[in-house]
N, C-alpha and C positions, 0 to 999 in steps of 0.2 A: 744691247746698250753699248754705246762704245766710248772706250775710255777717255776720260778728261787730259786734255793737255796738261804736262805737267809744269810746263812753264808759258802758259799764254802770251806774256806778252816778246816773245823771241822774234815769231815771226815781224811783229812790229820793227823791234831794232834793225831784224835785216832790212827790212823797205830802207830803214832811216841810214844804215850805211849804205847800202846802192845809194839810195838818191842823193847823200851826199857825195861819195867817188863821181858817179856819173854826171852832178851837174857840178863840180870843180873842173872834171875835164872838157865841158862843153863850154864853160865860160872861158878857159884858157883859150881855147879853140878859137871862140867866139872872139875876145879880145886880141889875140893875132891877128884874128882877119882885120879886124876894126883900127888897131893902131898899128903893128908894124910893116901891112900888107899896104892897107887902104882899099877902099872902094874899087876904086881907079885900077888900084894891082889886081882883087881876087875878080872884079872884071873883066880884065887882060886875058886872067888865066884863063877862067871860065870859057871864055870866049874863044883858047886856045885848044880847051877841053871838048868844043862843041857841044856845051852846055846851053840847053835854048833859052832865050831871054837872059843874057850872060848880064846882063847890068838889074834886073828882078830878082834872078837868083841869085848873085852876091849878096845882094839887101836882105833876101829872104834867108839865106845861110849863115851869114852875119848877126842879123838880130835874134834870129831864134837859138844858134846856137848859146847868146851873149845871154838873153832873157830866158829862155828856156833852161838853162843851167843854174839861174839864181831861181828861177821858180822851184827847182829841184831841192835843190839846198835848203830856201826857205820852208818846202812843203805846200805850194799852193798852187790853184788850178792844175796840178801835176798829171789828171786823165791828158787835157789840153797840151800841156806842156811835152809829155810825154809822146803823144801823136805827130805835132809838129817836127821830135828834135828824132821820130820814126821815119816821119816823110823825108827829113832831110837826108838823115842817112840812108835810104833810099835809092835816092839821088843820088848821091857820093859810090854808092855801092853799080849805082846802074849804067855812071857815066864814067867814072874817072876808075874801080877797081877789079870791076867783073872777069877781066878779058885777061885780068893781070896775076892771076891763078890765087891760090890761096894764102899761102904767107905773105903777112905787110911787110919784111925784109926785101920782098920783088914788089913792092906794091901792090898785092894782093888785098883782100875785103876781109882779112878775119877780123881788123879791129874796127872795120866799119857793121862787120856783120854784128859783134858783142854789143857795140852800142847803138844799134838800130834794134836788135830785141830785148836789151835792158831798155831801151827808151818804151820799145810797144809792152814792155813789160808793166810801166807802170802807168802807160794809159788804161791798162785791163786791169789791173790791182789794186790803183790809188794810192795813196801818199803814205797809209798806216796814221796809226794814231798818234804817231810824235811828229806832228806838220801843222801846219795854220791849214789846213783843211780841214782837219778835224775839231779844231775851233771851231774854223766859222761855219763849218755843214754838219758837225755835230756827227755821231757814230765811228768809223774805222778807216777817215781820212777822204772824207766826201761820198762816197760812192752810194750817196742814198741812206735812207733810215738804217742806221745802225739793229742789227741783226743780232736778239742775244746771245750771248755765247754757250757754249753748250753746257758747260760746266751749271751754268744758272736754271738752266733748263732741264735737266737732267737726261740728255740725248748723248 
């Protein structure tokens, strides 16, 4: 038999602080690109970057960052959310930090790397139970019928 968590709901809180740090930093992100850059600029770069389809992928790095970060916050479609804001640091990781060794002080990926597997983190997790996910889909933050706990069940 193995023993009951003694405080079940922690893990929940952690989701709920990830998902907030991570999508406060991707909506910062995300609204750099969008108001102090422009379209027009993270095109530029992109495009200087040798990033393909440099005027799609602004849109697409731009938006997802901007909306994928309040989905974070808010707790909702966060599997979704969480994938997309994965793929894009991806990308960021594949084109622009790879090459540029590990520390972001040299422009290296380590802080593309943390928020590309906190993002795929909670495409495979889900949102926890403090999110509009688990509102509106009922159980542990979307991710399907809610699973009793063990404590109920005596497992």
């Amino acid at each position: 038999m193995l023993p009951a968590r003694r405080f079940p709901v922690l893990p929940d809180l952690g989701l709920l602080v990830g998902r907030l740090a991570l999508g406060v930093i991707m909506i910062a992100h995300g609204w750099q690109k969008l108001t102090d850059t422009g379209h027009a600029g993270v095109t530029k770069m992109f495009k200087g970057l040798d990033i393909p389809l440099p005027s799609v992928s602004a849109a697409y790095a731009t938006w997802v960052e901007l909306i994928g970060g309040a989905a974070l916050v808010a707790g909702v479609l966060v599997p979704v959310a969480g994938l997309l804001l994965a793929l894009d640091m991806a990308g960021a990781f594949w084109f622009v930090h790879m090459d540029q060794g590990f520390f972001s002080d040299k422009g290296g990926y380590e802080f593309v790397l943390i928020l590309g597997a906190t993002s795929l983190m909670f495409a495979l997790a889900g949102a926890g139970r403090f999110s509009l996910d688990s509102l509106l889909f009922g159980g542990r933050g979307g991710r399907g019928a809610a699973a009793p706990d063990r404590e109920t069940v005596g497992v």
